[in-house]
C-alpha positions in Angstrom: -45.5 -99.2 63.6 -42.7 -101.4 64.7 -41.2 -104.4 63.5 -38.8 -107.5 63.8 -36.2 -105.3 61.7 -34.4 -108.6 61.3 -37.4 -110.7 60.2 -36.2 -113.2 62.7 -39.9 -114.0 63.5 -41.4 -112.5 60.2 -41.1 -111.4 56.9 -41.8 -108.3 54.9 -45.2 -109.9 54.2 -46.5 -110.5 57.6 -45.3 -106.6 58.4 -47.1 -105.4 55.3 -50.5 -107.1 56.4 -49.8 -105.5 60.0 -49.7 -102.2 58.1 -53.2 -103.2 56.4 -54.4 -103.7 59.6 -53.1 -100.8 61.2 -54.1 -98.4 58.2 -57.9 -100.0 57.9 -57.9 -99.1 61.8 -56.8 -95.5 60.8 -59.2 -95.0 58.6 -62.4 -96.3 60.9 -61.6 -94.3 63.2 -61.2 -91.3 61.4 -63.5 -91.8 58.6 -60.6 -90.5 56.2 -60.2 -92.3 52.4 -55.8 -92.1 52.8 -53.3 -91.7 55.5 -49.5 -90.4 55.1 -46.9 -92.5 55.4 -43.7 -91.9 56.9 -40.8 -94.2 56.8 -37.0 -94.1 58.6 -34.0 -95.6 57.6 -35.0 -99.0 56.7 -38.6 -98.3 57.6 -38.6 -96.2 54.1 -38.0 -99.3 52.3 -40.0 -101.4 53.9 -43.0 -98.4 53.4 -41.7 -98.2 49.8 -42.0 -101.5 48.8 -45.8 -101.7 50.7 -46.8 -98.7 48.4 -45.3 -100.5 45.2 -46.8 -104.3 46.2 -50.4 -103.3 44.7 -52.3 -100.7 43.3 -55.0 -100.8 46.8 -52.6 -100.6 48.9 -51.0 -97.6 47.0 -54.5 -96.0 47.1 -54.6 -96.0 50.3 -51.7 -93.2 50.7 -52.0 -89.7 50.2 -48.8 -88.3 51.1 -44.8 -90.1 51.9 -42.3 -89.0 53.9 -38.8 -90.9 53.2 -36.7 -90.0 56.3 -33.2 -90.8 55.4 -33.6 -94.0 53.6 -32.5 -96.1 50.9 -33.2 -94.4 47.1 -31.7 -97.2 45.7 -32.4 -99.3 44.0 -36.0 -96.9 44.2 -35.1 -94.4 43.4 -38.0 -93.1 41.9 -41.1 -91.9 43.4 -43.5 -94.9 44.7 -46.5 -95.4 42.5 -46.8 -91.6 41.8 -47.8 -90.7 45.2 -46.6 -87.2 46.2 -43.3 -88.0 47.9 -41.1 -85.6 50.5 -37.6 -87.5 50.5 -35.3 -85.3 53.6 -31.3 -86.3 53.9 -29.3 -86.0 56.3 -25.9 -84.1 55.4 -24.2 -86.7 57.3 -26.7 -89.6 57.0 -26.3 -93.3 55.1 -27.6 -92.1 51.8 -25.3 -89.0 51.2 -25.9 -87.8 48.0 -28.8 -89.9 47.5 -32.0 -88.6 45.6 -35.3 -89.3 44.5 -36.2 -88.4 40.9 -39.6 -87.1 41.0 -39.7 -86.2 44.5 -39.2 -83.2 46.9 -35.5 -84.1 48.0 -34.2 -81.7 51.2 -31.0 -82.5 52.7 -30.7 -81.1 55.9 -27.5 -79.5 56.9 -25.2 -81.1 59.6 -27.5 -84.0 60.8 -27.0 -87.8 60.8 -29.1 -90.5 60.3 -31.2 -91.2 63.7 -30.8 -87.7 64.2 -33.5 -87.0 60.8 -35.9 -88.8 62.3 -37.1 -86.7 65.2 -34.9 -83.4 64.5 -37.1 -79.9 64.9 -35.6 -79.2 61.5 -37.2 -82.8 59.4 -40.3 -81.1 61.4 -40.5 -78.5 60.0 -40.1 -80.3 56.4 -42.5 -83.2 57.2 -45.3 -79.9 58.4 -44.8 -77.5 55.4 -45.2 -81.0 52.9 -48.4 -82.1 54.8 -50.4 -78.6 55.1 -48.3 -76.2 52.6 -47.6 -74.3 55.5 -45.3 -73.3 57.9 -45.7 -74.7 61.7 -46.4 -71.9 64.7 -43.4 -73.3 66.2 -41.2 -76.1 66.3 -40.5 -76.0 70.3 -42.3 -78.9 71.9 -44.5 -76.6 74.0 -45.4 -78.0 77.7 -49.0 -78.9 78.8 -50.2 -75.9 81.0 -52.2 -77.8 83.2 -48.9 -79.5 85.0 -50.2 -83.3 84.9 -49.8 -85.6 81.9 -50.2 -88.9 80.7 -47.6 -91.6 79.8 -47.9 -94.9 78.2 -46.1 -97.7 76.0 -44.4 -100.6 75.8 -41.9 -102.2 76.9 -40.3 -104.9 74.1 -37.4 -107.3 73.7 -34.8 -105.2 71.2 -34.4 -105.7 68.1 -37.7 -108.2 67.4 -39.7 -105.7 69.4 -42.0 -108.3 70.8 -43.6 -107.4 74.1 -41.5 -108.6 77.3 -44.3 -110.8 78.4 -44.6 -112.1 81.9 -42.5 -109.2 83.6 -43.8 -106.5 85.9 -43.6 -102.9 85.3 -43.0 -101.0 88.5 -43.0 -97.1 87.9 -41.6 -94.8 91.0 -40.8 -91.5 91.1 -37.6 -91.0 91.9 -35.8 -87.5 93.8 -33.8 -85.8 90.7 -30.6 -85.4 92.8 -29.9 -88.5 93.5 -32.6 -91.0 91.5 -33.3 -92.4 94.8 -37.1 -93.7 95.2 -39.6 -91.4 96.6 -42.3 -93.2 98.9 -42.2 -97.1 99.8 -44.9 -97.9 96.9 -44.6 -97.4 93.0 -47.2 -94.9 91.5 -48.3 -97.8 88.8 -47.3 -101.5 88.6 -48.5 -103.7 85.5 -48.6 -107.0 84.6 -47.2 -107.2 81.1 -48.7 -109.4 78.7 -47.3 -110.8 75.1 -47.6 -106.8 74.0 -45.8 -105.3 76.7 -48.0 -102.6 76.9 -48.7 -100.5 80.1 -50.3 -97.3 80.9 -51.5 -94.7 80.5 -50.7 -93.3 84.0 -50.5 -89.9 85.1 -47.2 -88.5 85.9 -46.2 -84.8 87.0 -44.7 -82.2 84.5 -41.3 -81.6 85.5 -40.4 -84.9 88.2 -38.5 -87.5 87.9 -38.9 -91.0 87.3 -37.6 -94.8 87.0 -39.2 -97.7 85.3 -37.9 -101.1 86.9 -39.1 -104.0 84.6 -38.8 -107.2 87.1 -37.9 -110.0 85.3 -36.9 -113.7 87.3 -32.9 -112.9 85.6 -32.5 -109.7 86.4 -34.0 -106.0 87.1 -34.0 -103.7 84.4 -34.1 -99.9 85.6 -34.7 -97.0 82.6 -34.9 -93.4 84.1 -35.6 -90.7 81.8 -35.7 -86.8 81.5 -38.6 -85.2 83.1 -41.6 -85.4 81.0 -43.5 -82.1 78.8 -45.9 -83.2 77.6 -48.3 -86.3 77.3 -46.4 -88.8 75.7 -48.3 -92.4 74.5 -44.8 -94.0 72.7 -42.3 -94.3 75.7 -40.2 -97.3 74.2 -38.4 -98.9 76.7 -35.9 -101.1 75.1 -35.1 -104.2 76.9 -33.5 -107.8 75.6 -33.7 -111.6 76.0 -31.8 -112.8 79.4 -29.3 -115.0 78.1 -29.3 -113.5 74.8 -28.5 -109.7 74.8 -25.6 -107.4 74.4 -25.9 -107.0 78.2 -25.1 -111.0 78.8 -21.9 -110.4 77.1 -20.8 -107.6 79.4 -18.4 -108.1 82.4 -20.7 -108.1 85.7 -20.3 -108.6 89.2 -21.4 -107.8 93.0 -19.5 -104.4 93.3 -20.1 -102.1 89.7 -22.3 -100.5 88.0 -23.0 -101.2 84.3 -25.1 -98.4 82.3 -26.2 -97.9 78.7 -27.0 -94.6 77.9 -29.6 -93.7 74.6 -29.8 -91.1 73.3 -31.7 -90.8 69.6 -29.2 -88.2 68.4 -25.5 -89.6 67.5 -23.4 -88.4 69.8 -20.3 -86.6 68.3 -16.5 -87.0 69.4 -14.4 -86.5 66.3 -15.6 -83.0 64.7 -12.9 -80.7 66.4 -14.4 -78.6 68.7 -17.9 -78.9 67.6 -18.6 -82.9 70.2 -20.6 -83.7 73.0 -19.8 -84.3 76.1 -20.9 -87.1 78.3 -19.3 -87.0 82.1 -20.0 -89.9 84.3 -19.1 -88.6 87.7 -17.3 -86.0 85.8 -15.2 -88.5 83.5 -16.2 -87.3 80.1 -16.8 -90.6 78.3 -16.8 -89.5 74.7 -13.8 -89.5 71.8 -12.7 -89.5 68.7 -12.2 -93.3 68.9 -15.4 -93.7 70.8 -17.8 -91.5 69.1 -16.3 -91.2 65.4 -19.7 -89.2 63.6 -19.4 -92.4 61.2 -20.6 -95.0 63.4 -23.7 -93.0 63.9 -23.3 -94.1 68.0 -26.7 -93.9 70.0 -26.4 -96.1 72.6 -23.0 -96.0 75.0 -22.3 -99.1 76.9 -20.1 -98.0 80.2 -19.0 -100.7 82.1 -16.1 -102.4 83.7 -14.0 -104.3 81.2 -12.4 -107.4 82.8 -14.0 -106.3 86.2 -10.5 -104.9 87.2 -11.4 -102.0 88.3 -9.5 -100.1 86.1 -11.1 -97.8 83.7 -9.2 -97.3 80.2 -10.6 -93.9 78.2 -10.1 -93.4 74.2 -10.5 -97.0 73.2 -13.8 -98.4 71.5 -14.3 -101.6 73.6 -16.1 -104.5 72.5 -18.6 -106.5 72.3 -20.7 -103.0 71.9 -18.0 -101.3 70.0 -18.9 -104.1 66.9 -22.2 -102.9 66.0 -23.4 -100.1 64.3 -25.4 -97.5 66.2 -23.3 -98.5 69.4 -20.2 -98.4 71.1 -18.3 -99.7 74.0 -16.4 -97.5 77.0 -14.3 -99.5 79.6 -15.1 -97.4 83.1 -15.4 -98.7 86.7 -18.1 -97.2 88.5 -18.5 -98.8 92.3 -21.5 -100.5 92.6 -23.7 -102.6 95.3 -27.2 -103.4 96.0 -28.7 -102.0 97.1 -27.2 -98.8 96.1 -25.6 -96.7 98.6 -24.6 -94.1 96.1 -25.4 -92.0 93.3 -23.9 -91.7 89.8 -23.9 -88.5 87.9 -24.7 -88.7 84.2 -24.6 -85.2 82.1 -24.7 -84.8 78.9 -23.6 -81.1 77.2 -24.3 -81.4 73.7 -22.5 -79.4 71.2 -24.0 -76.7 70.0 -26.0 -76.0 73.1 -23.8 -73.0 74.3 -23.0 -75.0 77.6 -26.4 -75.8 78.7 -26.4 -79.4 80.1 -29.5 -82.4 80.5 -28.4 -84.3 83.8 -29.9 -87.9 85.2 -28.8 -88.9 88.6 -29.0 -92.8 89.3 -28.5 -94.9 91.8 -25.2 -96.9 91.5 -26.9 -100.8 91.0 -24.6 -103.8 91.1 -24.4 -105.4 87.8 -24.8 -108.8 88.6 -28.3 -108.8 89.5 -29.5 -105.4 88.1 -29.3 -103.0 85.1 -29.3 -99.5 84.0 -30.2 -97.3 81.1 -30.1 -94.2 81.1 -32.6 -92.0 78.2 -31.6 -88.6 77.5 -34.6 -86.7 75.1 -32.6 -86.1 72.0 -33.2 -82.4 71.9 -32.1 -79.3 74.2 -34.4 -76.0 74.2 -34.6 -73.1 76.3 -37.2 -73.4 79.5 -40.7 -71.9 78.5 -41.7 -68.3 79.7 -43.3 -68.0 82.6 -47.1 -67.7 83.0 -48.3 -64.4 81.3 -45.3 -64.0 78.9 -45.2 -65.3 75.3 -44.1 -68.8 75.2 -43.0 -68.6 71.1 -42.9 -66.6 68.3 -44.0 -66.5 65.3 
């Protein structure tokens, strides 16, 4: 479920009756007594202190995942419920502990990075079914076709972006370029921001330009595996987003680039790599492991067209989860070239996501950029195993 994680527009009480309503829902539909709860980061307090508000609500919950959150001042387990609390080696809670619950802390992963790793997983699997999973791959849908659908929502109140227009194109992977003259989809987006679902192909390409009266806002992913009903795309209030505060003009590119895995650039041979163009973006100043950096603002500081490496640059650089790289990328639209974005995480042995996009001017049009925050091998073909055991 998400929130206003600033409870600019409500409080903890409003999001606790949105969680009655969500759980009643739950349970209609599948006719089951409890539901698990899982929460992350701050969403671990927030479910904590829903469990601990009454006794009804608290018998509403079988099972609770606390994914890297706050133990204290809970730091005991909520209302007696079995609890699964998992760590992250590197997380915000290092050393932290539930008394009376399962506590796993999970070698050489940071905070965001707990929340969707194969190994919490594995963890979250073996607490719900005392078992272990088949696999922990995210297997691809054999049929070739899938189904997308989400929302798109103003960042951080995550309010739908009512009033815009979703256009979804497939786009040519080598260059991002749009592939017929019509979108596959286009929707109307109401106070949710929800659109979909639409059918997309395994394996392509594609971009989602939210049209807005300000600006355009284009997101282009990594091809899709499998049927996926959460695509988040994050976008912000014109006039009152990081992006405002960004140097733009008529001839360079601005991109933010997500990835919900800090990216690494101070751990001595063990970083990512993120080359624009082949200008590897990440560094020890950029990407210290501390700052827990999951979105990477590129753009042109001063609009001087000079690019200046190594050096955290603000306004991004001031806010946790983020940080700020000064590099000029020519720009124009409409685009008349591409930009190159690959990303080599460490640990990968050299294997490389890529996203090619189309080089947008800034003044009238941005970019982001979503790499998945995982790396696996392709499956087997037809006919061969596709895991093991």
């Amino acid at each position: 479920m998400e929130y206003d994680s600033r409870f600019s527009i409500e409080t903890l009480n409003d999001v606790h009756a949105r969680l009655d309503r969500l759980i009643s829902d739950i349970q209609e539909e599948t006719g089951a007594d409890q539901i698990d709860l899982i929460g992350h980061s701050y969403g671990g307090l927030v479910s904590y202190e829903y469990i601990e508000s009454s006794t009804e609500r608290a018998m509403k919950i079988a099972r609770y995942v606390s994914v890297d959150s706050f133990s204290s001042p809970h730091d005991r387990v909520p209302a007696g419920i079995p609890t699964l609390a998992l760590w992250g080696q590197y997380g915000t809670c290092q050393g932290c502990s539930i008394v009376g619950a399962k506590n796993v802390t999970i070698t050489n992963h940071t905070h965001v990075q707990m929340a969707t790793s194969a190994e919490s997983f594995v963890e979250m699997y073996k607490f719900f079914t005392s078992r272990k999973p088949f696999t922990k791959e995210i297997l691809p849908e054999h049929h070739g076709r899938i189904e997308i659908a989400g929302r798109a929502v103003l960042f951080p109140q995550n309010v739908g972006v009512a009033g815009a227009t979703l256009e979804i194109w497939e786009v040519k992977g080598s260059t991002g370029k749009r592939k017929g003259k019509h979108p596959i989809a286009v929707y109307m987006l109401d106070a949710t921001g929800a659109w979909g679902p639409v059918t997309v192909k395994q394996g392509a390409y594609y971009e989602f330009s939210l049209v807005r009266e300000a600006f355009i806002h284009h997101f282009y992913a990594e091809p899709f595996t499998r049927s996926n009903y959460l695509v988040r795309l994050n976008a912000e209030k014109p006039g009152a987003g990081i992006g405002d505060l960004l140097d733009r003009s008529d001839h360079h590119t601005n991109i933010v680039i997500i990835r919900y895995n800090e990216l690494r650039g101070n751990q001595d041979g063990n970083n990512d790599a993120l080359e624009i163009n082949g200008i590897n973006v990440i560094s020890p100043a950029t990407h210290p492991m501390s700052r827990f950096v999951t979105a990477t603002f590129v753009f042109d500081k001063g609009v001087d067209g000079v690019s200046n490496l190594g050096v955290a640059t603000p306004p991004p650089s001031l806010f946790t989860f983020m940080t700020g790289v000064d590099l000029y990328i020519p720009g124009i639209t409409p685009p008349d070239s591409t930009v190159s974005v690959v990303l080599t995480p460490a640990n990968s042995g050299g294997k490389t996501q890529r996203i090619n996009i189309p080089n947008w001017a800034s003044l009238s049009d941005r970019a982001m950029v979503l790499f998945h925050d995982y790396i696996q091998s392709p499956p087997h073909k037809k006919g061969k195993r596709m895991h093991e055991n």
